[in-house]
PDB file of N, CA, C and O in Angstrom:
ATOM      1  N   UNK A   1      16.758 113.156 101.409  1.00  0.00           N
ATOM      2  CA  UNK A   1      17.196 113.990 102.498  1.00  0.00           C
ATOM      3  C   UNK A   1      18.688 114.295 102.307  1.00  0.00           C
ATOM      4  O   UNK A   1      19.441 113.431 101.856  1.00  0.00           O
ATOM      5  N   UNK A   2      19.130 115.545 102.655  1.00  0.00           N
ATOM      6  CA  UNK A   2      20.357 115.864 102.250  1.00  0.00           C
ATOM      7  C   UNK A   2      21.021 115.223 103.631  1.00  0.00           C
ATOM      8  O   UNK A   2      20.365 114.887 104.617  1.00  0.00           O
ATOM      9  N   UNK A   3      22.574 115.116 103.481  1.00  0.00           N
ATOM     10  CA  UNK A   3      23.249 114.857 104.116  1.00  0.00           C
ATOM     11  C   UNK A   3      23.552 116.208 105.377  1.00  0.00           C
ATOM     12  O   UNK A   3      23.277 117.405 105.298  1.00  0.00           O
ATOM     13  N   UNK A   4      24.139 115.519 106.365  1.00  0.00           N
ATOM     14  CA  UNK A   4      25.080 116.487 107.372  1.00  0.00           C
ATOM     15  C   UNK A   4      25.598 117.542 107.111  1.00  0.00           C
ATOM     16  O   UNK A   4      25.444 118.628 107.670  1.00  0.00           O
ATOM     17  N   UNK A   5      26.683 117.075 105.645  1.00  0.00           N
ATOM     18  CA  UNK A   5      28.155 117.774 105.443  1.00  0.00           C
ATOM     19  C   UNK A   5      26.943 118.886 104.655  1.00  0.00           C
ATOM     20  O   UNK A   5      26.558 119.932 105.177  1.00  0.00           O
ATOM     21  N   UNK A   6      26.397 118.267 103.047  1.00  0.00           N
ATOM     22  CA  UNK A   6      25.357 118.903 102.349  1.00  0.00           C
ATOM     23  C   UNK A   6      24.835 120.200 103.275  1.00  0.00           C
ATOM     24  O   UNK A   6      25.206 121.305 102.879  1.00  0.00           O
ATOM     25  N   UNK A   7      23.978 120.145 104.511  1.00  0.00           N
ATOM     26  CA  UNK A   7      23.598 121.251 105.287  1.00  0.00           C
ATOM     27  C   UNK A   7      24.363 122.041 105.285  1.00  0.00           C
ATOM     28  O   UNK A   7      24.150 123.091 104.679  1.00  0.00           O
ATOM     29  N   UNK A   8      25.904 121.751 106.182  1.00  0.00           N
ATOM     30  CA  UNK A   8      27.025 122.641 106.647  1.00  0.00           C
ATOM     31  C   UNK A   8      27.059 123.449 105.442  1.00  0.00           C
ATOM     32  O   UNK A   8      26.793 124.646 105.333  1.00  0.00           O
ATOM     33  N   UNK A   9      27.530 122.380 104.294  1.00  0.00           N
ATOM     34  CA  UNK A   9      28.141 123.375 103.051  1.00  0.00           C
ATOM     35  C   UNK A   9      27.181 124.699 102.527  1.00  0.00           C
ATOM     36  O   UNK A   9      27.574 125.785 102.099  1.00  0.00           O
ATOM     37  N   UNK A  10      25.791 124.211 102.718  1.00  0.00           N
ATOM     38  CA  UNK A  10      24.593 125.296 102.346  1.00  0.00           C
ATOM     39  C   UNK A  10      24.576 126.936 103.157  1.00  0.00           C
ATOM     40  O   UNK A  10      24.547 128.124 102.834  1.00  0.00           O
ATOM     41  N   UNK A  11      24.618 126.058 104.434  1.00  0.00           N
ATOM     42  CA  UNK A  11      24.477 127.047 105.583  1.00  0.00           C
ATOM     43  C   UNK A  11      25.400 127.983 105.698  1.00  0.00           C
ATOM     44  O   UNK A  11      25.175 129.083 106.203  1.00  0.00           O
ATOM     45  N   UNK A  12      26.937 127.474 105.063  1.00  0.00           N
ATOM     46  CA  UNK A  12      28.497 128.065 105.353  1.00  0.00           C
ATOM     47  C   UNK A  12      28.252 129.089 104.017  1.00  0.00           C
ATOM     48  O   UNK A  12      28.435 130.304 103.946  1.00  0.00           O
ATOM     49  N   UNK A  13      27.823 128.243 103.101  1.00  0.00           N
ATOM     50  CA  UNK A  13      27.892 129.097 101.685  1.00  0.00           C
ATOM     51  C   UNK A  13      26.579 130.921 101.938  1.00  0.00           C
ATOM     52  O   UNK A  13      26.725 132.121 101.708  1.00  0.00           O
ATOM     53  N   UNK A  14      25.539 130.103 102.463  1.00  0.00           N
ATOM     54  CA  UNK A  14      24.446 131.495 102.423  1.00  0.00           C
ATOM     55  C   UNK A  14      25.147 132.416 103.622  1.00  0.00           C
ATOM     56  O   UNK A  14      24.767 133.573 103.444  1.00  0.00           O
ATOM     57  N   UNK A  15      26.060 132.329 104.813  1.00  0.00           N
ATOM     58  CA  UNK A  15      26.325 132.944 105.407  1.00  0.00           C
ATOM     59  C   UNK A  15      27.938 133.682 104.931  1.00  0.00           C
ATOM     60  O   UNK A  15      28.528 134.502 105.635  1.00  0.00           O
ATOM     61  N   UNK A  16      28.347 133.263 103.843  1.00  0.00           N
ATOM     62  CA  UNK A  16      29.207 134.237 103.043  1.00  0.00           C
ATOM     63  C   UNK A  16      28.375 135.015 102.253  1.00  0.00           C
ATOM     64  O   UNK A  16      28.731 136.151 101.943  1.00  0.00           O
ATOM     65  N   UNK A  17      27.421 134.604 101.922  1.00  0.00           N
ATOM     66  CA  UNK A  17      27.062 135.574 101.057  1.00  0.00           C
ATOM     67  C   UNK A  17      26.023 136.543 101.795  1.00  0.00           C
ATOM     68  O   UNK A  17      25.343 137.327 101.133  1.00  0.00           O
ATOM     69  N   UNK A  18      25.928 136.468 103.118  1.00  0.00           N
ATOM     70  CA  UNK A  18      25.387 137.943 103.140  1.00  0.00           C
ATOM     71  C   UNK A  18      27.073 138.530 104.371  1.00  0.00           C
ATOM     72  O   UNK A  18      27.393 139.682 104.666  1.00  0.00           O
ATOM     73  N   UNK A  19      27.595 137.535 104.684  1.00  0.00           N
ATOM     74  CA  UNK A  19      29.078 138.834 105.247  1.00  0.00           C
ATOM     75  C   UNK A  19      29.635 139.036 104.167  1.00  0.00           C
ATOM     76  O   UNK A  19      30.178 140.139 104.226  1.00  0.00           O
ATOM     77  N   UNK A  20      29.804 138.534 103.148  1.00  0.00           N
ATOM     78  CA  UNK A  20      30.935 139.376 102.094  1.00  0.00           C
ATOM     79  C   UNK A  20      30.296 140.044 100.776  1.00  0.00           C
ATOM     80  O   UNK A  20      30.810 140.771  99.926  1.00  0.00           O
ATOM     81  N   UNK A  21      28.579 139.379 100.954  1.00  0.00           N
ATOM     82  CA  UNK A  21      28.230 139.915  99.756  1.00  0.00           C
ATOM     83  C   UNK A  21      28.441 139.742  98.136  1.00  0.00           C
ATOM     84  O   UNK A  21      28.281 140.601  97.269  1.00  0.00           O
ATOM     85  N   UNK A  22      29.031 137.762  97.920  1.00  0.00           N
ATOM     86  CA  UNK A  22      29.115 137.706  97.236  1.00  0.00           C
ATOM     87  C   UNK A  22      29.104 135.758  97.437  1.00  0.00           C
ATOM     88  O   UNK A  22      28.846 135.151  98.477  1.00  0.00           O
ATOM     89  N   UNK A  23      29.483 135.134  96.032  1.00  0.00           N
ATOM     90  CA  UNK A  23      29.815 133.671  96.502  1.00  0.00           C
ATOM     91  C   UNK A  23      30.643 133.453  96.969  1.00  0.00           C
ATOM     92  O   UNK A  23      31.526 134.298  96.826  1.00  0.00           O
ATOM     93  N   UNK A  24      31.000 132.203  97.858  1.00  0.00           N
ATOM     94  CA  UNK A  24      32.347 131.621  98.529  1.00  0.00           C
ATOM     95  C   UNK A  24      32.860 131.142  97.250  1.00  0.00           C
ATOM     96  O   UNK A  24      32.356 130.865  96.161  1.00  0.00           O
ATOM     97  N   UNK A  25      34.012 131.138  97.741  1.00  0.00           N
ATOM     98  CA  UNK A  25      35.052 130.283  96.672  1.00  0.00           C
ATOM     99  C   UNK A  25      34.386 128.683  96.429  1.00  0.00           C
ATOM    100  O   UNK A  25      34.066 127.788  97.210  1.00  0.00           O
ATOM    101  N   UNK A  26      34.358 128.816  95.031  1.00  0.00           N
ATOM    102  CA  UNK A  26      33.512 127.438  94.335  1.00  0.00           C
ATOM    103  C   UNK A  26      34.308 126.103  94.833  1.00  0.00           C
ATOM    104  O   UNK A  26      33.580 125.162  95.148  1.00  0.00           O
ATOM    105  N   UNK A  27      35.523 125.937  94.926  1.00  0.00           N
ATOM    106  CA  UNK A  27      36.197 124.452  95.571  1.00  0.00           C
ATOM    107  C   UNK A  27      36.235 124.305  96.776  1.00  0.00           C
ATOM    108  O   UNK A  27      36.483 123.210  97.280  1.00  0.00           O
ATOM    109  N   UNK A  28      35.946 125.608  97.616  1.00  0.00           N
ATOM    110  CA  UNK A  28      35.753 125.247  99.138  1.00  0.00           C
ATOM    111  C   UNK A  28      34.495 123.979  99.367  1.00  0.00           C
ATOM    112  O   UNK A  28      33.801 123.544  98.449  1.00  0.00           O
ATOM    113  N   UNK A  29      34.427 123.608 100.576  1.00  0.00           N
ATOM    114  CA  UNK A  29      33.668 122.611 100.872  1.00  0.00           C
ATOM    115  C   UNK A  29      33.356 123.414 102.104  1.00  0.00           C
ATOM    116  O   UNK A  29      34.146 124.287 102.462  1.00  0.00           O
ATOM    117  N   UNK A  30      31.801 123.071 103.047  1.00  0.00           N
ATOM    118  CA  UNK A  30      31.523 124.240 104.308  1.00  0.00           C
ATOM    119  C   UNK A  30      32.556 124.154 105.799  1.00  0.00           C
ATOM    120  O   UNK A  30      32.598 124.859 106.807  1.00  0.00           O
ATOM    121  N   UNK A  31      33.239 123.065 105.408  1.00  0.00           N
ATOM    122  CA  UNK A  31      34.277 123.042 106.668  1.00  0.00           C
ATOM    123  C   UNK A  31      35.260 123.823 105.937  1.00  0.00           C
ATOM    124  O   UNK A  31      36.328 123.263 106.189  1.00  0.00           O
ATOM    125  N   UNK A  32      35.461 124.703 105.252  1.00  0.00           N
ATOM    126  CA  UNK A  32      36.804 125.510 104.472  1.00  0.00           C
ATOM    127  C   UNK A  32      35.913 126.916 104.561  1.00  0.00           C
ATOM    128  O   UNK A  32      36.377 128.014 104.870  1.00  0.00           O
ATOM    129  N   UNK A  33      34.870 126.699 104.303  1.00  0.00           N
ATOM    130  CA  UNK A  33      34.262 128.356 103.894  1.00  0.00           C
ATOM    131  C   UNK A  33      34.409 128.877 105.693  1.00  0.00           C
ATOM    132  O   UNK A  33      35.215 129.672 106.177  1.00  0.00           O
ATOM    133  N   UNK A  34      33.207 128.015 106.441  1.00  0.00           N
ATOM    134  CA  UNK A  34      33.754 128.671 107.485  1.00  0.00           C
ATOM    135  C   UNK A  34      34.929 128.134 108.512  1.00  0.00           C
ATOM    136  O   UNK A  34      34.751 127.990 109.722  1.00  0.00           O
ATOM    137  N   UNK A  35      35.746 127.956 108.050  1.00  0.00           N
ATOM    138  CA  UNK A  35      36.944 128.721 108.522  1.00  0.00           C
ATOM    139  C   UNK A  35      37.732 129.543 108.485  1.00  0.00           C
ATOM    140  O   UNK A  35      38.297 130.158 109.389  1.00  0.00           O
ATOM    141  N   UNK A  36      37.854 129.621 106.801  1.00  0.00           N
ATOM    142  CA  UNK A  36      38.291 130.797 106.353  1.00  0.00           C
ATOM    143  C   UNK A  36      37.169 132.862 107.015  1.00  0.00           C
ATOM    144  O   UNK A  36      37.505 134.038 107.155  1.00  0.00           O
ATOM    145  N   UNK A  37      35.705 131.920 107.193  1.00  0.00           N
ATOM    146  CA  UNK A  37      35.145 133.291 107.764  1.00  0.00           C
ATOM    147  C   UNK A  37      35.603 133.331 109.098  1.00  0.00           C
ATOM    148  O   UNK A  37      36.397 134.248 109.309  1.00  0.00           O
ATOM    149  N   UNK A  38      35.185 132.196 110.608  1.00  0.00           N
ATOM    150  CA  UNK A  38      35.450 132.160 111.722  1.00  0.00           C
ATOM    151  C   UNK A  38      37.172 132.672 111.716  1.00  0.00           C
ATOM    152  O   UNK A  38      37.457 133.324 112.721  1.00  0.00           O
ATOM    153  N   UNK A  39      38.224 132.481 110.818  1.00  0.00           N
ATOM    154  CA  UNK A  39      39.527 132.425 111.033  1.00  0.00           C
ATOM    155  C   UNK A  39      39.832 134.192 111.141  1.00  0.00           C
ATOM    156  O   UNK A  39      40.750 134.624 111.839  1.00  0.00           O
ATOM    157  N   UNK A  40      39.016 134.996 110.432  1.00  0.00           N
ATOM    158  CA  UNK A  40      38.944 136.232 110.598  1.00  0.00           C
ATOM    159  C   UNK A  40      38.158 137.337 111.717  1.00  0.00           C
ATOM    160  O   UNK A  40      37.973 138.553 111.776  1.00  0.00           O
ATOM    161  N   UNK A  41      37.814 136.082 112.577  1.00  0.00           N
ATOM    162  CA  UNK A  41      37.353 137.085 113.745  1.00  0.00           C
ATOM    163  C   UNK A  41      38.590 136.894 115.224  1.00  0.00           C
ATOM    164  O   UNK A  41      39.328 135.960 115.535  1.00  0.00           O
ATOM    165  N   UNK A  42      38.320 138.387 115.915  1.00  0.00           N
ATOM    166  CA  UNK A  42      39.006 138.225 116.899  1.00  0.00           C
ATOM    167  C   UNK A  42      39.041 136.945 118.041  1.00  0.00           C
ATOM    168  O   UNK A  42      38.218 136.048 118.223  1.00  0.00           O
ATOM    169  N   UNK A  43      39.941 137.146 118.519  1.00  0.00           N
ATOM    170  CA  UNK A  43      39.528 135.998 119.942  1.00  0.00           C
ATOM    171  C   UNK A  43      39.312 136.375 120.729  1.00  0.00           C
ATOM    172  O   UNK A  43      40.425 136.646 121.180  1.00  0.00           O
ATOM    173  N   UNK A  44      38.504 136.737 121.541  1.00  0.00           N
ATOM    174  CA  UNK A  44      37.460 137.318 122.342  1.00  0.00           C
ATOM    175  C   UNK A  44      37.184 136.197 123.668  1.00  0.00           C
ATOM    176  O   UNK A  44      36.882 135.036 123.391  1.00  0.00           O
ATOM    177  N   UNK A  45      37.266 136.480 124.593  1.00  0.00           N
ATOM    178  CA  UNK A  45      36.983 135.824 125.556  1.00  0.00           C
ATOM    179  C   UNK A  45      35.289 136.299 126.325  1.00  0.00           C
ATOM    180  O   UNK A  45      34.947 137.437 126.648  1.00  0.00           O
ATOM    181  N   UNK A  46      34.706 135.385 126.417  1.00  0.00           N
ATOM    182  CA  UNK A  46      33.726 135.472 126.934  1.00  0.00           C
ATOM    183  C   UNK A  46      32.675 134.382 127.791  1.00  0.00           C
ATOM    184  O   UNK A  46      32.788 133.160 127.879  1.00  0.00           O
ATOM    185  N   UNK A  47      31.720 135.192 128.325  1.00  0.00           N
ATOM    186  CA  UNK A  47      31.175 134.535 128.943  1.00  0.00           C
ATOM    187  C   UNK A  47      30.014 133.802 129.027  1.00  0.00           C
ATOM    188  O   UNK A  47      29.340 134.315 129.921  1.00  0.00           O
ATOM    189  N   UNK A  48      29.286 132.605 128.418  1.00  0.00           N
ATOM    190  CA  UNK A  48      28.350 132.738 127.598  1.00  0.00           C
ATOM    191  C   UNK A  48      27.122 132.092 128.767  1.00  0.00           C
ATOM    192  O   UNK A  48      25.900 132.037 128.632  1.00  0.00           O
ATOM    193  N   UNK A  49      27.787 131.753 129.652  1.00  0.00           N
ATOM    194  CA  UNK A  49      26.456 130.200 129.951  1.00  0.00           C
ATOM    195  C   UNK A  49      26.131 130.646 130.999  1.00  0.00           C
ATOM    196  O   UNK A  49      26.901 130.681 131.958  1.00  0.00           O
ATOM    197  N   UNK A  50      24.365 131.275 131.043  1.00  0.00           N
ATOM    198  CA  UNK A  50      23.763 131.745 131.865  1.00  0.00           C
ATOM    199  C   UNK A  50      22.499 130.722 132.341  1.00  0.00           C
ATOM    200  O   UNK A  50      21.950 130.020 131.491  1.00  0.00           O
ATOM    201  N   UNK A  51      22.177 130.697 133.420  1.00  0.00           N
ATOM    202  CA  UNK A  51      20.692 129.960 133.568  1.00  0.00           C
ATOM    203  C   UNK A  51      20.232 130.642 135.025  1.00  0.00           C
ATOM    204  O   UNK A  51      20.897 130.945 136.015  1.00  0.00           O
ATOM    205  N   UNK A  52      18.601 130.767 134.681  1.00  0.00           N
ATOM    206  CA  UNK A  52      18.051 130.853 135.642  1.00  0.00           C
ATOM    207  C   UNK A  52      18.017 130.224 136.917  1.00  0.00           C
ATOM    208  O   UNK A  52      17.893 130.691 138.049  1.00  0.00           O
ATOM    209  N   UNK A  53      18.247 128.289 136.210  1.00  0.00           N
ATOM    210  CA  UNK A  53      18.323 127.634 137.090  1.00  0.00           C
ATOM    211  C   UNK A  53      19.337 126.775 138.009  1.00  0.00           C
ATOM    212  O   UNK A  53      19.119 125.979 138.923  1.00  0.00           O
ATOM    213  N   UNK A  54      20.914 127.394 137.221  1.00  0.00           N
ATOM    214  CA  UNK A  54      21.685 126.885 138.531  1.00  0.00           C
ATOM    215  C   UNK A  54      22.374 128.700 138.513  1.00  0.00           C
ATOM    216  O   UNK A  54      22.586 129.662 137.775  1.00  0.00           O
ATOM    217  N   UNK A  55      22.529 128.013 140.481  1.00  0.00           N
ATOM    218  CA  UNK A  55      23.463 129.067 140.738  1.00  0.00           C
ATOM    219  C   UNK A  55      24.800 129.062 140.101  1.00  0.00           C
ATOM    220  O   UNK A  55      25.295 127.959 139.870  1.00  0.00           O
ATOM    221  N   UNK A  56      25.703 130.532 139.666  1.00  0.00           N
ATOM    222  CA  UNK A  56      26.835 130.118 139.597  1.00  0.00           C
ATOM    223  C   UNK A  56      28.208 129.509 140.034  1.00  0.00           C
ATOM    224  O   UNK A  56      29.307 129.307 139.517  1.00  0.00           O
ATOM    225  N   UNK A  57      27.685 129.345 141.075  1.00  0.00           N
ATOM    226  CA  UNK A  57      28.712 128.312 141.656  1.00  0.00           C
ATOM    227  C   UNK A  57      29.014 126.946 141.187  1.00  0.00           C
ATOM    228  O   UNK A  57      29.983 126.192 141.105  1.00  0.00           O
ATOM    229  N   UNK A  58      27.691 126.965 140.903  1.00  0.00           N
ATOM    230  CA  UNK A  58      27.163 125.375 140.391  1.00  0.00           C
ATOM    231  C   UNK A  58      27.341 125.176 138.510  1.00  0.00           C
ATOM    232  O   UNK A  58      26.635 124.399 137.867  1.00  0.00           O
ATOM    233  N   UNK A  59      28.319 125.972 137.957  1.00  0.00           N
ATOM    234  CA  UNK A  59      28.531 125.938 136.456  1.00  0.00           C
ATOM    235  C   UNK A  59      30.241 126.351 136.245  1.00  0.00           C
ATOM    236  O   UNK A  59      30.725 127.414 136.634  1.00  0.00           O
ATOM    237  N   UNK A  60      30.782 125.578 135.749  1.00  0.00           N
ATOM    238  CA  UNK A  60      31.944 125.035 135.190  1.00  0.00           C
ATOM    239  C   UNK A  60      32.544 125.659 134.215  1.00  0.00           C
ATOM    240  O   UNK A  60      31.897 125.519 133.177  1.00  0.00           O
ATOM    241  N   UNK A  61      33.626 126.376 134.058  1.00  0.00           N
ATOM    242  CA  UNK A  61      34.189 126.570 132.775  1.00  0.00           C
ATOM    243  C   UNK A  61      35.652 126.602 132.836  1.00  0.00           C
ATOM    244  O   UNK A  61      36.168 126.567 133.953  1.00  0.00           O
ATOM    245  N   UNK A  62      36.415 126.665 131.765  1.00  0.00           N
ATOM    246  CA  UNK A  62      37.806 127.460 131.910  1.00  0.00           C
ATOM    247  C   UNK A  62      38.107 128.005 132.567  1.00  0.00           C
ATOM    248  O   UNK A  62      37.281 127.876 133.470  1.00  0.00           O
ATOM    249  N   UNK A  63      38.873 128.709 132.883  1.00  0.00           N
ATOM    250  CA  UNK A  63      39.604 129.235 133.853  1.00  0.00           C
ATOM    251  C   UNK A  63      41.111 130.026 132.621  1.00  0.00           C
ATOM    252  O   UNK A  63      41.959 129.485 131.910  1.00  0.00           O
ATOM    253  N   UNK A  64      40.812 131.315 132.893  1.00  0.00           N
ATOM    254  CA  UNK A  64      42.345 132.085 131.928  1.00  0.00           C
ATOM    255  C   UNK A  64      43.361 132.311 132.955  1.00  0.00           C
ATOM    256  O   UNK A  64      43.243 132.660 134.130  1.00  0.00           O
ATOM    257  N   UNK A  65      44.269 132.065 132.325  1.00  0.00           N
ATOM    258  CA  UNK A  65      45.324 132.404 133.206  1.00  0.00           C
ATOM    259  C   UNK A  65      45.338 133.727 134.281  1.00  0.00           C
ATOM    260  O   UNK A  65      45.150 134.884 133.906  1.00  0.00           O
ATOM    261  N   UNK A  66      45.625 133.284 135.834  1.00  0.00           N
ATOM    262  CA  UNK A  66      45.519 134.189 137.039  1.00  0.00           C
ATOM    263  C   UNK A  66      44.129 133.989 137.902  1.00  0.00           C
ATOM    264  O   UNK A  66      43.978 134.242 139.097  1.00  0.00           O
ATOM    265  N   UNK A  67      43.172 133.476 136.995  1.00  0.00           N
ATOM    266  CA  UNK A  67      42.057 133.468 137.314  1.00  0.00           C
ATOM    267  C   UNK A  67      42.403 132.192 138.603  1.00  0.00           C
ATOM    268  O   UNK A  67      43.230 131.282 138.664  1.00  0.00           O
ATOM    269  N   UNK A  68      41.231 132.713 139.600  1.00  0.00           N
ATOM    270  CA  UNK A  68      41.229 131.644 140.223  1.00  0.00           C
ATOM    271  C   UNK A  68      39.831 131.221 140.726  1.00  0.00           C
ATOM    272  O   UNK A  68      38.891 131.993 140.542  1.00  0.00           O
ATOM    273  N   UNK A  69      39.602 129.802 141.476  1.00  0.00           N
ATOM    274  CA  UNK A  69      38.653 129.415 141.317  1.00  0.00           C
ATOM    275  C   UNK A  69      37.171 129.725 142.145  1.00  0.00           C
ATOM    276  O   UNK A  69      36.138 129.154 141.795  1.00  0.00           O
TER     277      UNK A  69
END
């Protein structure tokens, strides 16, 4: 059975190669590949955590500056 890191590195490596369309850099390790991909996207604020089953009152997050509660 492969390891943890083994997965990451697989998973990081096949997902360069279909955003860039080619191999990751051969000495990266998958905590380097994606960062170097994640490090190139915007920062985007958003809102992700929906459920049917709590109201939103009843779900927790950050708070950006001005925001209030």
């Amino acid at each position: 059975m492969k390891s943890r890191d083994e997965r990451i590195a697989e998973e990081a490596a096949a997902l360069w190669r279909e955003l860039f369309d080619g191999q990751p850099p051969p000495a990266a390790d998958g905590a380097a590949v994606l960062e170097s991909i994640t490090g190139k996207l915007p920062n985007l604020r958003y809102d992700r955590l929906r459920s049917p089953f709590l109201r939103p009152s009843l779900i927790t997050r950050p708070r950006g500056k001005g925001e209030t509660a």
